[in-house]
PATIPA-272947 format. One record per residue: residue number from 1; x, y, z of N, C-alpha, C, CB in turn. Coordinates in pm, whole numbers, plus 50000, padded with zeros to 5 digits. Glycine has a CB too. Example, Ala and Ser with C-alpha at 12.3 -4.5 7.8 and 13.67 -1.06 7.14 Angstrom:
BEGIN
{1,{51319,49431,50780},{51230,49550,50780},{51320,49670,50780},{51131,49553,50905}}
{2,{51285,49775,50708},{51367,49894,50714},{51290,50003,50787},{51408,49940,50572}}
//
This chain:
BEGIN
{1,{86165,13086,13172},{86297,13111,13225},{86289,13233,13319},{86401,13134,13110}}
{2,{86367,13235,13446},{86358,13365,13527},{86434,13420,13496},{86361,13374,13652}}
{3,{86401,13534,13550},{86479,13683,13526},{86607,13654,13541},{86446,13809,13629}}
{4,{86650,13605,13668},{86780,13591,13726},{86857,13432,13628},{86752,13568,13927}}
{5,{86744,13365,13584},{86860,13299,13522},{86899,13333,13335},{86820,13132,13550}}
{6,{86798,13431,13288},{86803,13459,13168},{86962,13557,13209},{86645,13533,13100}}
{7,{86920,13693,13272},{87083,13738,13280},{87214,13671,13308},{87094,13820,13370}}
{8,{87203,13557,13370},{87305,13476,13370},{87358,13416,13257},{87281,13395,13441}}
{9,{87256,13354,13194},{87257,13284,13056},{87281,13355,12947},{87142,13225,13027}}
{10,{87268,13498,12965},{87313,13573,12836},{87416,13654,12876},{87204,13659,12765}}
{11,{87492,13636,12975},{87583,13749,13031},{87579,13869,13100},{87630,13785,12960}}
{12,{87416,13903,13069},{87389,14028,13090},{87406,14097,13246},{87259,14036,13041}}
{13,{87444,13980,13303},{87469,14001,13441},{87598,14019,13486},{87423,13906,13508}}
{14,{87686,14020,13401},{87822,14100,13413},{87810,14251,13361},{87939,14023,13322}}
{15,{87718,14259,13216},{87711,14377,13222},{87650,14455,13319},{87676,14401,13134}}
{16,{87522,14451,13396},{87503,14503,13485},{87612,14555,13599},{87426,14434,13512}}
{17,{87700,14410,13628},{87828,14444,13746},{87907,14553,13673},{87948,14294,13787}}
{18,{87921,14552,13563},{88035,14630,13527},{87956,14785,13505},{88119,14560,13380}}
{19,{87852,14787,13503},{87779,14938,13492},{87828,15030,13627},{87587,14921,13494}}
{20,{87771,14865,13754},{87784,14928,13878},{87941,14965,13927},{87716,14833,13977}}
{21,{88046,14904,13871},{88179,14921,13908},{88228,15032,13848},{88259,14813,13881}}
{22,{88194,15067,13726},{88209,15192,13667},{88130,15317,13717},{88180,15172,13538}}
{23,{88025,15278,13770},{88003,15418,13855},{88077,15420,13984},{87846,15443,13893}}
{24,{88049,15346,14078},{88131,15315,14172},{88303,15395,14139},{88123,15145,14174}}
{25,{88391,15384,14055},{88504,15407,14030},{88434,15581,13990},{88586,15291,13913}}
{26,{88371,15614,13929},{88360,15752,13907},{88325,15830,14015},{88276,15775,13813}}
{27,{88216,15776,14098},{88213,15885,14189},{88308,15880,14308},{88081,15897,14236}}
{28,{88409,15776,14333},{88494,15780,14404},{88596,15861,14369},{88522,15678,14425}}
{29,{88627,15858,14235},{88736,15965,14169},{88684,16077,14168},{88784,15945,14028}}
{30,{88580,16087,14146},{88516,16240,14141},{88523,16310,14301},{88330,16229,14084}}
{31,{88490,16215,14377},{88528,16288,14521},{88698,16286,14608},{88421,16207,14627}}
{32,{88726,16191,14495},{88914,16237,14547},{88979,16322,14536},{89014,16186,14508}}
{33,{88884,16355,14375},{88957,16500,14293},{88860,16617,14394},{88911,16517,14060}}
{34,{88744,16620,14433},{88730,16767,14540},{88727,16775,14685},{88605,16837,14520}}
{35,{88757,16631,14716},{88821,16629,14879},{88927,16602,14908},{88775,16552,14966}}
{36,{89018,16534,14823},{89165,16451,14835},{89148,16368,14937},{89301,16538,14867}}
{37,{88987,16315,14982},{88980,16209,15096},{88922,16075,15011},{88865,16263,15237}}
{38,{88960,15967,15052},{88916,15829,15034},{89004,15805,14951},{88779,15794,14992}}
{39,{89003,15739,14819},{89074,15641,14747},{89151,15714,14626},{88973,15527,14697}}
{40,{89268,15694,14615},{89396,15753,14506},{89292,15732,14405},{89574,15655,14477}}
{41,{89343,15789,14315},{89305,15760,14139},{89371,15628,14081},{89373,15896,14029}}
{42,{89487,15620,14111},{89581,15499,14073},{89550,15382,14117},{89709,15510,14114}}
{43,{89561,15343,14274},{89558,15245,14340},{89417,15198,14278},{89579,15270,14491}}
{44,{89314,15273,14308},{89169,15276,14279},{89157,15210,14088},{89106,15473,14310}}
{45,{89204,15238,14011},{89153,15203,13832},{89307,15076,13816},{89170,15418,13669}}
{46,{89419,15101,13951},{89466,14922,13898},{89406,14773,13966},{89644,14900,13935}}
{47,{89315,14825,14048},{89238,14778,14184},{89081,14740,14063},{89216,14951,14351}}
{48,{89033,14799,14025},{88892,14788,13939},{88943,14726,13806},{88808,14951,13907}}
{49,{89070,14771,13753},{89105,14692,13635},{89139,14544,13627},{89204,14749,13586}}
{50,{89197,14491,13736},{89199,14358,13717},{89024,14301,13807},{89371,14296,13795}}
{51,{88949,14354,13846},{88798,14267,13881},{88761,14328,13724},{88664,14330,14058}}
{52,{88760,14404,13655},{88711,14442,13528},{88728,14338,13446},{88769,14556,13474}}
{53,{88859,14324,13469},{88901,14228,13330},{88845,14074,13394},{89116,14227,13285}}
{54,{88845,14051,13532},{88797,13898,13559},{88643,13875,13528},{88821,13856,13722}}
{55,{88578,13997,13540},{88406,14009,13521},{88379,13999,13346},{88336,14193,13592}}
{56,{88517,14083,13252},{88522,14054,13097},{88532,13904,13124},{88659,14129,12997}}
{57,{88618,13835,13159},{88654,13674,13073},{88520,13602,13189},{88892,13578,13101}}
{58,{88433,13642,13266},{88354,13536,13292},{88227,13576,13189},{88320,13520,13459}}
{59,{88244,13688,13146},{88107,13756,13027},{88107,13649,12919},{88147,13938,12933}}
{60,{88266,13660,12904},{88339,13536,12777},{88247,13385,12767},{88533,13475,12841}}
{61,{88312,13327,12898},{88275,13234,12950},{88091,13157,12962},{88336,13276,13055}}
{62,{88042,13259,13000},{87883,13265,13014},{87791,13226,12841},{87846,13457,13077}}
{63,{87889,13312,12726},{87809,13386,12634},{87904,13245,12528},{87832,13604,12615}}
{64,{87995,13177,12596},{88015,13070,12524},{88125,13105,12387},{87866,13020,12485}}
{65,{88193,13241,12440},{88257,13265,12362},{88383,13206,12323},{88258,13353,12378}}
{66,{88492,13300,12264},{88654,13220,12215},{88731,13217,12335},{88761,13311,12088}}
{67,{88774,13093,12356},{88814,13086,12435},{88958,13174,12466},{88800,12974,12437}}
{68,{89019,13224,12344},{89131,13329,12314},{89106,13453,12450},{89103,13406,12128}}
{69,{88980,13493,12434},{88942,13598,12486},{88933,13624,12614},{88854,13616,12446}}
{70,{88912,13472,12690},{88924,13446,12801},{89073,13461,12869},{88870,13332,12803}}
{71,{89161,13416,12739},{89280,13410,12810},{89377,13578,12814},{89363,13280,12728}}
{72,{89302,13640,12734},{89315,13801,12689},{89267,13882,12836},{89189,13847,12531}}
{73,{89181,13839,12884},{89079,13925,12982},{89142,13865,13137},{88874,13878,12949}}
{74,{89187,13723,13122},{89249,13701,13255},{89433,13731,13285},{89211,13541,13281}}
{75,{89504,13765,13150},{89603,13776,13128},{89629,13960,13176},{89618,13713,12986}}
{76,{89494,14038,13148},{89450,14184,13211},{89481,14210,13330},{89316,14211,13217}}
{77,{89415,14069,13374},{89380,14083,13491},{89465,14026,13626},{89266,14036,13479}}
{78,{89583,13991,13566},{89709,13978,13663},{89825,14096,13613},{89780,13805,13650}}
{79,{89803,14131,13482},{89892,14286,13478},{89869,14334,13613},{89832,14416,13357}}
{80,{89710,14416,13575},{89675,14539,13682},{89684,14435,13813},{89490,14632,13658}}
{81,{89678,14318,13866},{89697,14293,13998},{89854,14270,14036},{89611,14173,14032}}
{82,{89947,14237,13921},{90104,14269,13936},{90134,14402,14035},{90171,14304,13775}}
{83,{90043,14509,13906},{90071,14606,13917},{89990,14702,14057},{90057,14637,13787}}
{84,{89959,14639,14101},{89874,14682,14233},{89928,14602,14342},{89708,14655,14223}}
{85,{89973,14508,14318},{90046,14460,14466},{90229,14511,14434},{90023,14234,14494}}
{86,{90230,14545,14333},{90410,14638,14332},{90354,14778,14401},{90503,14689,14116}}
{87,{90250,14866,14383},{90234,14997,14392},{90220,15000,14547},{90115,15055,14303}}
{88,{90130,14886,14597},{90151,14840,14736},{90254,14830,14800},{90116,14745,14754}}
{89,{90310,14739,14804},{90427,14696,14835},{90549,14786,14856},{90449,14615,14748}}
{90,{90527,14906,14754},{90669,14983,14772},{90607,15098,14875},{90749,15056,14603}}
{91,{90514,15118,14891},{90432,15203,15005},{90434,15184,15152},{90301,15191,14983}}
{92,{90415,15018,15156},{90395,14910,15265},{90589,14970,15375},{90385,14680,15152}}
{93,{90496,15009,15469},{90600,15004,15569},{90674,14937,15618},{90581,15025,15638}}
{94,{90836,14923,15656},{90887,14829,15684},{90844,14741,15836},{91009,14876,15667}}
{95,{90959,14639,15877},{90915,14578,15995},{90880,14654,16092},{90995,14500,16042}}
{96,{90993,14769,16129},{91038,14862,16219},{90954,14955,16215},{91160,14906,16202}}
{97,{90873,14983,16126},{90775,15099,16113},{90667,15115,16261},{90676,15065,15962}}
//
């Protein structure tokens, strides 16, 4: 079996994504908090929380798990995208802008 299809087959290839998205989200926050340049804190962890939760229910999915869990991890994952296209949206300039 190859490399690339054993991590597939055991999930382990979401965990990897999710290592990289979690650093990714830290050092972006870490440089918002000592430059106040690039990406909010907010917009940024409701923006990573719903690909978080879609990368959880395909881990689900892969590893052949409950299917409950799937519906737990994609149900996440339209909160935080609710909640990221409202945080948008009330920001979003009008026509006239």
């Amino acid at each position: 079996m190859s490399t690339l299809h054993q991590l597939i087959a055991t999930g382990r290839i979401v965990d990897l994504m999710l290592v990289c998205v979690i650093a990714e989200v830290l050092v972006i926050v870490i440089y918002w908090k000592r430059t106040g340049q690039g990406i909010a804190t907010r917009p940024l962890l409701l923006n990573a929380g719903a690909g978080i939760s879609l990368m959880l229910s395909l881990r689900v999915c892969l590893t052949d798990g409950d299917w409950t869990w799937v519906a737990v991890f994609l149900l996440a994952a339209l909160v935080f995208h609710v909640a990221d296209l409202g945080q948008r949206w009330s920001r979003a300039p009008g026509p006239g802008a």
